[in-house]
KOLDO-236361 format. One record per atom (N, C-alpha, C): residue in one letter; x, y, z. Coordinates in pm, whole numbers, padded with zeros to 5 digits, always signed. Example, Ala and Ser with C-alpha at 12.3 -4.5 7.8 and 13.67 -1.06 7.14 Angstrom:
# KOLDO-236361
A+01319-00569+00780 A+01230-00450+00780 A+01320-00330+00780 S+01285-00225+00708 S+01367-00106+00714 S+01290+00003+00787 
***
This chain:
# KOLDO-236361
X+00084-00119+00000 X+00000+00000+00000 X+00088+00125+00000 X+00091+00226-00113 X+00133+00302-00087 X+00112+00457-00021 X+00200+00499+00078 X+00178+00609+00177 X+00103+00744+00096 X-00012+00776+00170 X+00017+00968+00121 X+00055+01029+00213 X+00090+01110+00190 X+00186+01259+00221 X+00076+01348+00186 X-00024+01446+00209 X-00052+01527+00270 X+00021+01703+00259 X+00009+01765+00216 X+00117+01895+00194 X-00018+02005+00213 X-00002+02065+00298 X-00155+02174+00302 X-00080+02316+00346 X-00098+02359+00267 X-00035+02547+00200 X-00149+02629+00198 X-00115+02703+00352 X-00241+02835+00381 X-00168+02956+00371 X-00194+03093+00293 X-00165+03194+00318 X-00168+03235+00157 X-00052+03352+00105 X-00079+03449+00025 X+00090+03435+00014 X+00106+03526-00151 X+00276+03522-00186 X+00302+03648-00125 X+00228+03744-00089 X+00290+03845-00009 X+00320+03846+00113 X+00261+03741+00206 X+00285+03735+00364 X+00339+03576+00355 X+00306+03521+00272 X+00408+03381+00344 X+00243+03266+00329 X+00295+03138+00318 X+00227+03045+00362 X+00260+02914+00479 X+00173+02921+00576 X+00176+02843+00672 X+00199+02677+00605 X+00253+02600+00685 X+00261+02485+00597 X+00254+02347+00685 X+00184+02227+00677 X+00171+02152+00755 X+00195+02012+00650 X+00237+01924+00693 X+00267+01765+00635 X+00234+01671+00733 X+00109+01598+00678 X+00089+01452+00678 X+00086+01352+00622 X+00150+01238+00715 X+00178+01097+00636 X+00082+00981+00681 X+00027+00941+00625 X-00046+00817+00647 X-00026+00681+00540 X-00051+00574+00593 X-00071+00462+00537 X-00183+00424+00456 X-00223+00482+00335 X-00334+00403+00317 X-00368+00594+00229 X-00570+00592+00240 X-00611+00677+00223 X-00642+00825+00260 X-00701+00901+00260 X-00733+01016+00329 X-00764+01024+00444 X-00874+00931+00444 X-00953+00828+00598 X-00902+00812+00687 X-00762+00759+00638 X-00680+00696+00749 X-00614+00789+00835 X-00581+00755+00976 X-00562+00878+01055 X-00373+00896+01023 X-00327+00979+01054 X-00227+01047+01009 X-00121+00975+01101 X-00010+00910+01097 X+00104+00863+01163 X+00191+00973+01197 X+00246+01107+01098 X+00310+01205+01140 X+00255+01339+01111 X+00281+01396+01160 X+00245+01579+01126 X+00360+01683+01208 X+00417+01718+01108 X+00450+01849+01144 X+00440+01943+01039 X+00504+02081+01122 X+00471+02224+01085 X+00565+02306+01014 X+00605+02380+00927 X+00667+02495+00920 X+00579+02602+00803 X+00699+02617+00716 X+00654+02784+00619 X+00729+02824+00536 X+00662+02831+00431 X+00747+02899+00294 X+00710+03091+00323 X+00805+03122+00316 X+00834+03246+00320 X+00743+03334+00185 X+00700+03473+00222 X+00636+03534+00099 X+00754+03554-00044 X+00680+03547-00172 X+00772+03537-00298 X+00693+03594-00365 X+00650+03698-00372 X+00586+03758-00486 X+00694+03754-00659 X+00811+03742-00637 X+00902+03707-00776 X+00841+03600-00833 X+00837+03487-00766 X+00766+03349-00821 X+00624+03357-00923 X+00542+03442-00835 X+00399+03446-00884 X+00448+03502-01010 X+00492+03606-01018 X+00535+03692-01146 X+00609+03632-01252 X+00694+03573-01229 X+00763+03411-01302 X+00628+03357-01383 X+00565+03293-01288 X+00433+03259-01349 X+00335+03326-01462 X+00322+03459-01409 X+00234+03480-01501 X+00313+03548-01644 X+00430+03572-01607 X+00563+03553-01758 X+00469+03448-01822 X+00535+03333-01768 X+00514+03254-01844 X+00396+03199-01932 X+00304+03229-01820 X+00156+03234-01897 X+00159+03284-02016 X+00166+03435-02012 X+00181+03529-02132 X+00257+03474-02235 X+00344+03423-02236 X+00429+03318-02356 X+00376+03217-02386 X+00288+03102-02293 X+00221+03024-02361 X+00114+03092-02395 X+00031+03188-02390 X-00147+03271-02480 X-00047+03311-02640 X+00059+03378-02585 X+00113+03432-02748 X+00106+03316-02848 X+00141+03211-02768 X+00156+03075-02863 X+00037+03023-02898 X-00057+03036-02803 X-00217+02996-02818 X-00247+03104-02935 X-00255+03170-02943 X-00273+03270-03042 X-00223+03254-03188 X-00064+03216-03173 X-00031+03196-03308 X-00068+03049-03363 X-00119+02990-03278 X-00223+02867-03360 X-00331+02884-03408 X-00420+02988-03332 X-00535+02962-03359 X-00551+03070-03478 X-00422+03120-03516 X-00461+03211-03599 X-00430+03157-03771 X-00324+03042-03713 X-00311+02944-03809 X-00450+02876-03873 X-00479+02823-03766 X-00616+02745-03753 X-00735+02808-03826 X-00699+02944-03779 X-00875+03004-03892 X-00857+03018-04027 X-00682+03055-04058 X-00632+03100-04202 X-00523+02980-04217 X-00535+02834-04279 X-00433+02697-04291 X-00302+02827-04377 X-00418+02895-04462 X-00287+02929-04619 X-00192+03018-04547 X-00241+03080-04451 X-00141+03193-04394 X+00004+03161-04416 X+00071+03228-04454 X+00242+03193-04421 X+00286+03331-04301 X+00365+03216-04221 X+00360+03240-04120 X+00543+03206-04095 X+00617+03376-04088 X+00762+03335-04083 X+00814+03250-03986 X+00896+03192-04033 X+00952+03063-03955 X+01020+03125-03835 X+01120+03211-03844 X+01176+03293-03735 X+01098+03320-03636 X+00968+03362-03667 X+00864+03410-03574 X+00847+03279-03484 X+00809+03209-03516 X+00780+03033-03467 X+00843+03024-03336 X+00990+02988-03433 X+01057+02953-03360 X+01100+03092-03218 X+01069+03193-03234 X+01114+03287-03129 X+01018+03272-03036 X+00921+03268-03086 X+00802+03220-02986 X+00820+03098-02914 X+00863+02983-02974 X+00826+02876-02864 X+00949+02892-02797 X+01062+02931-02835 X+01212+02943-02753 X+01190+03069-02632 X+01112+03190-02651 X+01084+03238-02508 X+00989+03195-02430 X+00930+03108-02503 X+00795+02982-02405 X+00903+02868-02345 X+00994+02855-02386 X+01093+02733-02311 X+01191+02837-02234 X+01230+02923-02255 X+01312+02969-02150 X+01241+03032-02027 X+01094+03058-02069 X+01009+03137-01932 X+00983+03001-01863 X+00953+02904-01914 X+00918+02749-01860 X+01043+02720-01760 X+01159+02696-01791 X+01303+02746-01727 X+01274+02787-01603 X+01289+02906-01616 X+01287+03022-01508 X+01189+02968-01408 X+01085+02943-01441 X+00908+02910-01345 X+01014+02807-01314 X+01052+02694-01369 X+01082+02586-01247 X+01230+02604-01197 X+01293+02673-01249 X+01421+02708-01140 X+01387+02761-01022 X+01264+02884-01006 X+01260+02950-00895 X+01134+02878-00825 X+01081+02789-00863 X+00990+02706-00798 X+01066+02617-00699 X+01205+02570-00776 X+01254+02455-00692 X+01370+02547-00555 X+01380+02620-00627 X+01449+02712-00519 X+01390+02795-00407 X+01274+02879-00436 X+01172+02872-00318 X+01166+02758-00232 X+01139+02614-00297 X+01038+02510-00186 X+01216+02472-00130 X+01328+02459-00201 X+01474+02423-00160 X+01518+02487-00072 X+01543+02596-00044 X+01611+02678+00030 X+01535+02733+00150 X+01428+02728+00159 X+01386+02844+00285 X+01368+02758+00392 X+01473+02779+00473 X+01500+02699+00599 X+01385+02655+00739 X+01266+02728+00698 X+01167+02738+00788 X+01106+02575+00774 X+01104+02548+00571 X+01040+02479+00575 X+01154+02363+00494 X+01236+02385+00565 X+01337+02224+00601 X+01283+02077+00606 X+01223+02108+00790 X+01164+01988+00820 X+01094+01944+00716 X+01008+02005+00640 X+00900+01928+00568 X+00985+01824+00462 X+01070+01929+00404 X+01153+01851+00273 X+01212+01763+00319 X+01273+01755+00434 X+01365+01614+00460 X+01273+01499+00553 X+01170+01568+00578 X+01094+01414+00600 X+01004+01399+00447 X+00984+01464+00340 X+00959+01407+00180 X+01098+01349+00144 X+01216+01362+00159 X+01302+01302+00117 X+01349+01155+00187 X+01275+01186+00281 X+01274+01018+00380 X+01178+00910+00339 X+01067+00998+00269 X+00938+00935+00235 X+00934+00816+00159 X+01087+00766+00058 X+01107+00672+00005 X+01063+00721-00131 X+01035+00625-00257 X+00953+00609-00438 X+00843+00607-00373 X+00774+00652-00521 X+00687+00696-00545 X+00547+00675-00469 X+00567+00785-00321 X+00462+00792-00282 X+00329+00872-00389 X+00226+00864-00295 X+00128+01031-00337 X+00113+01127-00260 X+00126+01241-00343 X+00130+01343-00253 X+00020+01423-00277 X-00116+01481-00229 X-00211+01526-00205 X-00139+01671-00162 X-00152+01770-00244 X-00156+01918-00228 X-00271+02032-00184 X-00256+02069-00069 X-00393+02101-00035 X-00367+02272-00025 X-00472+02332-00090 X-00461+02499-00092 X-00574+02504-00158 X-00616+02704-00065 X-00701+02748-00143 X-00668+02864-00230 X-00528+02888-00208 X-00443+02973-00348 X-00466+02948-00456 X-00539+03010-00571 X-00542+02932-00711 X-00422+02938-00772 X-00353+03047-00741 X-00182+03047-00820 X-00069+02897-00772 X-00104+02870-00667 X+00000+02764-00594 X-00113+02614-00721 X-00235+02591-00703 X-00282+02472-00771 X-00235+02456-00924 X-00180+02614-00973 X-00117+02577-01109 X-00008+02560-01130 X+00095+02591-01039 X+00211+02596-01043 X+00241+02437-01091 X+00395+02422-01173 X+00404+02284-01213 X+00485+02190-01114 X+00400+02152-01015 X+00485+02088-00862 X+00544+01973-00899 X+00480+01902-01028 X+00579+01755-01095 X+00702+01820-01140 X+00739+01935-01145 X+00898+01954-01226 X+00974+01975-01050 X+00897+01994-00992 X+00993+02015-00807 X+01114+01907-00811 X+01205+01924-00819 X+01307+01817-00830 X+01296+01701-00751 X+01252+01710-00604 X+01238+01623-00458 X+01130+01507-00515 X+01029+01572-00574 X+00908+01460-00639 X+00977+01402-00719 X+01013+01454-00837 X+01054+01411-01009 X+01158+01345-00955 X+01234+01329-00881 X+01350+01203-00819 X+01280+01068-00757 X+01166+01111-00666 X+01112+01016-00589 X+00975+00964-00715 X+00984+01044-00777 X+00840+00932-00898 X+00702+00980-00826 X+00675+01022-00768 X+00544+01083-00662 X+00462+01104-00782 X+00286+01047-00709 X+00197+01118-00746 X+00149+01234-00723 X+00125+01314-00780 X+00074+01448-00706 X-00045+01487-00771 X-00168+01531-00633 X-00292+01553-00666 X-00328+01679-00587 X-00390+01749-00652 X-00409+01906-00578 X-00576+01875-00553 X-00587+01955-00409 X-00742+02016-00336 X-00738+02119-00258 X-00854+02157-00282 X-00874+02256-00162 X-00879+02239+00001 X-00899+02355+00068 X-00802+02287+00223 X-00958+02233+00242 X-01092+02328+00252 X-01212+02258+00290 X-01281+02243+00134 X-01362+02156+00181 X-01428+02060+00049 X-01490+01967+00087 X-01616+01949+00013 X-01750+01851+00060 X-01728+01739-00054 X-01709+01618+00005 X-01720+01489-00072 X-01905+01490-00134 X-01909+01413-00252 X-02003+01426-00327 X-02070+01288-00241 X-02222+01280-00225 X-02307+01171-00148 X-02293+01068-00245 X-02221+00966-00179 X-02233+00844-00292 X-02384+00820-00314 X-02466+00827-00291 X-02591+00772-00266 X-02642+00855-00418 X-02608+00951-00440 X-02687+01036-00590 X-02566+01000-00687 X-02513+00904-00719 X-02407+00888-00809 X-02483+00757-00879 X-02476+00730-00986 X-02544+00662-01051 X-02455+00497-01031 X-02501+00390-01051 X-02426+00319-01028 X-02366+00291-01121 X-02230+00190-01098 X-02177+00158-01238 X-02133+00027-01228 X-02153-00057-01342 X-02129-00208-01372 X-01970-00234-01289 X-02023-00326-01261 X-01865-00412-01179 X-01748-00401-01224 X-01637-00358-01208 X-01512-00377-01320 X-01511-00295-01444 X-01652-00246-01470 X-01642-00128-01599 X-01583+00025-01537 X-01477+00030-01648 X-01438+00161-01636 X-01513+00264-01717 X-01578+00391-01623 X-01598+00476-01658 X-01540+00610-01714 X-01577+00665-01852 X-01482+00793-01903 X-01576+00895-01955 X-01572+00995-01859 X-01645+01111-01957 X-01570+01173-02047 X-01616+01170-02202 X-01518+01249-02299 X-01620+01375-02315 X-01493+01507-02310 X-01536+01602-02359 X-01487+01685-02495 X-01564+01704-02571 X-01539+01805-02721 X-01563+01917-02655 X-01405+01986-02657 X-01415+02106-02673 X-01484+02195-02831 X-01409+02374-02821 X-01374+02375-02953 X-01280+02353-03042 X-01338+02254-03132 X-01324+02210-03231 X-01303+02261-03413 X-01325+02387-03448 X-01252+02458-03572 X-01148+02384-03622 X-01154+02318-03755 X-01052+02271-03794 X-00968+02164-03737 X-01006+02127-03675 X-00951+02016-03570 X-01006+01875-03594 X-00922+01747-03633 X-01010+01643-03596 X-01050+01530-03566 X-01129+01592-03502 X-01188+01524-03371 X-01277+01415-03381 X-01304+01326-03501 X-01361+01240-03532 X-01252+01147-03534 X-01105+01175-03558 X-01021+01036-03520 X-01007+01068-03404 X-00995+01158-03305 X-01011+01131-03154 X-01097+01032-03104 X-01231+01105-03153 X-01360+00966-03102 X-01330+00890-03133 X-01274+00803-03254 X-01244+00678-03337 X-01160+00600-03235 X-01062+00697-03208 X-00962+00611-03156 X-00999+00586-02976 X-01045+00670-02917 X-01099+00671-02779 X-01240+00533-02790 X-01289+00577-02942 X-01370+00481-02914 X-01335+00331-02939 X-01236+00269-02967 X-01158+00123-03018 X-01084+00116-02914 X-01047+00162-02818 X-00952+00139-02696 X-01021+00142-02554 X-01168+00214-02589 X-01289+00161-02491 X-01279+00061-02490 X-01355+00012-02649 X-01435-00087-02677 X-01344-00251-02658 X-01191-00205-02623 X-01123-00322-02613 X-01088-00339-02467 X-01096-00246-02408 X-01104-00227-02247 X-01252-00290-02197 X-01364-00288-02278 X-01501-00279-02227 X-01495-00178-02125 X-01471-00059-02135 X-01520+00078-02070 X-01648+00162-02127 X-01689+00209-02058 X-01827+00338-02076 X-01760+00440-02122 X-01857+00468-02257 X-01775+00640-02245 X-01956+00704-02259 X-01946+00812-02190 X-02057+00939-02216 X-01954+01050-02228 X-02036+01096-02365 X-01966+01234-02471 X-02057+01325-02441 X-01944+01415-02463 X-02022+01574-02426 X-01979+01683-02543 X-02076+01734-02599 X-01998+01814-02693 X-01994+01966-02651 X-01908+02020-02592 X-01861+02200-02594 X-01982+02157-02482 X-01953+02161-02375 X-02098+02160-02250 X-02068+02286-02167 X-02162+02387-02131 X-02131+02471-02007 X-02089+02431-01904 X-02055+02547-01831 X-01967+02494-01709 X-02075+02433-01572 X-02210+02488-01573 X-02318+02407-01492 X-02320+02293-01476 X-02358+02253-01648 X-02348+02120-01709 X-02244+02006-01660 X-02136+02031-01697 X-02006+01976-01622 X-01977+01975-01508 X-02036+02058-01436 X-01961+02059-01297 X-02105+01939-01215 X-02212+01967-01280 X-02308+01856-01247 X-02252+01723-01265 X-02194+01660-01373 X-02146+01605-01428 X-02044+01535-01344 X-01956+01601-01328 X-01874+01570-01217 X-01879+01518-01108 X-01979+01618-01055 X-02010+01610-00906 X-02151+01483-00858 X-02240+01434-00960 X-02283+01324-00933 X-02274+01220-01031 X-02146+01172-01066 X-02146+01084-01096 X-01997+01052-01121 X-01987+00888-01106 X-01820+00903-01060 X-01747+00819-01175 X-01597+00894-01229 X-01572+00901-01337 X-01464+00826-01303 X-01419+00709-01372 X-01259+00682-01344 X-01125+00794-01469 X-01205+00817-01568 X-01087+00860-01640 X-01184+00998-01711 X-01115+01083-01728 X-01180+01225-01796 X-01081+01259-01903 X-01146+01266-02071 X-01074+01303-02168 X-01121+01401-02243 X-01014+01478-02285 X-01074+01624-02336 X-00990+01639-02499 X-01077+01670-02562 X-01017+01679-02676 X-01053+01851-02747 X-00984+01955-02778 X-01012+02041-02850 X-00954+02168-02804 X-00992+02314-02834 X-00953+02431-02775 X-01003+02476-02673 X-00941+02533-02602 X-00973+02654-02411 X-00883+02738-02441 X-00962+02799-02394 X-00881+02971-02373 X-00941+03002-02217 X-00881+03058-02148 X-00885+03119-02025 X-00885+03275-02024 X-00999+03340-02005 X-00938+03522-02021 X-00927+03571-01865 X-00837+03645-01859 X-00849+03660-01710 X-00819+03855-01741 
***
């Protein structure tokens, strides 16, 4: 059975986040064998790292989709390539100063060297209600990406869904909600093809959704229980 680890990150990049680690045997359920305490220090540089980088991957979102509406466009090669090379060097930067934040700040020592005691590939359950910390890329953290760790992000409070309104599902069948995004030029009929022949040899469920609101989905989600979720098409995020 393998251990989770537990990582729960309260606070803000301007004052610091409080920081607590638990280890247990088994599931969430299970009561906790260790806990202790420390703190990552405030980093407002980091956040900003981040949203660099964002901005380099939308430029790139952009020069696809602009591909995408016009195929004939010619589109200088130089340009391309300058684009995805300051999307790999901002990528860089985000995880140099990611691993150096969680590396260095001595407060929160203890935590790292009892994850470095933790042995292969535990799971590690990330708990925050920061939305900037749930995007950050915590699989490039060097301490995980050595140890093979799973890592799964939640919020600190959160209501489990009533098994009781979840529909049931056949014994041993795996369940997959596929979702179609947008789709322009894209296609997404050998996606289904192929999602659908690797069901059908699994004997898995799939229910398709095409471009669904966010109501829709989050219903979706929340009563009824999915083993695998596949998404095929375009998102854009405007913030």
């Amino acid at each position: 059975m393998k251990r989770l680890l537990t990582l729960i990150l309260d606070g803000e990049f301007e004052q610091g986040f409080d920081a607590t680690l638990e280890i247990r045997q088994g599931d969430i359920h299970s009561p906790s064998q260790t806990r202790i305490k420390g703190r990552l220090s405030g980093n407002r540089d980091l956040l900003n790292c981040y949203r660099h980088w964002q901005q380099r991957y939308l430029s790139l979102e952009m020069l696809f989709r602009a591909l995408s509406a016009n195929p004939e466009q010619v589109t200088n090669s130089s340009q391309r390539g300058e684009a995805f090379a300051a999307c790999r060097q901002a990528a860089e930067v985000l995880e140099k100063s990611l691993n150096h934040w969680l590396n260095s700040d001595p407060e929160f020592r203890g935590i790292r060297d009892k994850l470095l005691r933790s042995g292969k590939k535990f799971q590690l359950l990330l708990q925050t209600n920061n939305p900037w910390l749930r995007r950050f890329p915590w699989h490039r953290w060097d301490l995980l990406a050595e140890a093979q760790a799973e890592v799964a992000l939640s919020a600190i409070e959160y209501d489990c869904p009533n098994p009781l309104n979840r529909q049931p599902t056949p014994k041993g069948k795996v369940r997959i909600l596929a979702i179609l995004g947008q789709g322009a030029n894209l296609n997404q009929q050998a996606d289904q093809q192929a999602l659908e022949e690797l069901a059908g040899q699994a004997g898995a469920q799939i229910t398709w959704r095409q471009e669904p609101q966010a109501s829709e989905l989050n219903q979706q989600l929340w009563e009824q229980g999915w083993d695998i979720l596949f998404f095929a098409g375009l998102a854009i995020k405007r913030q």
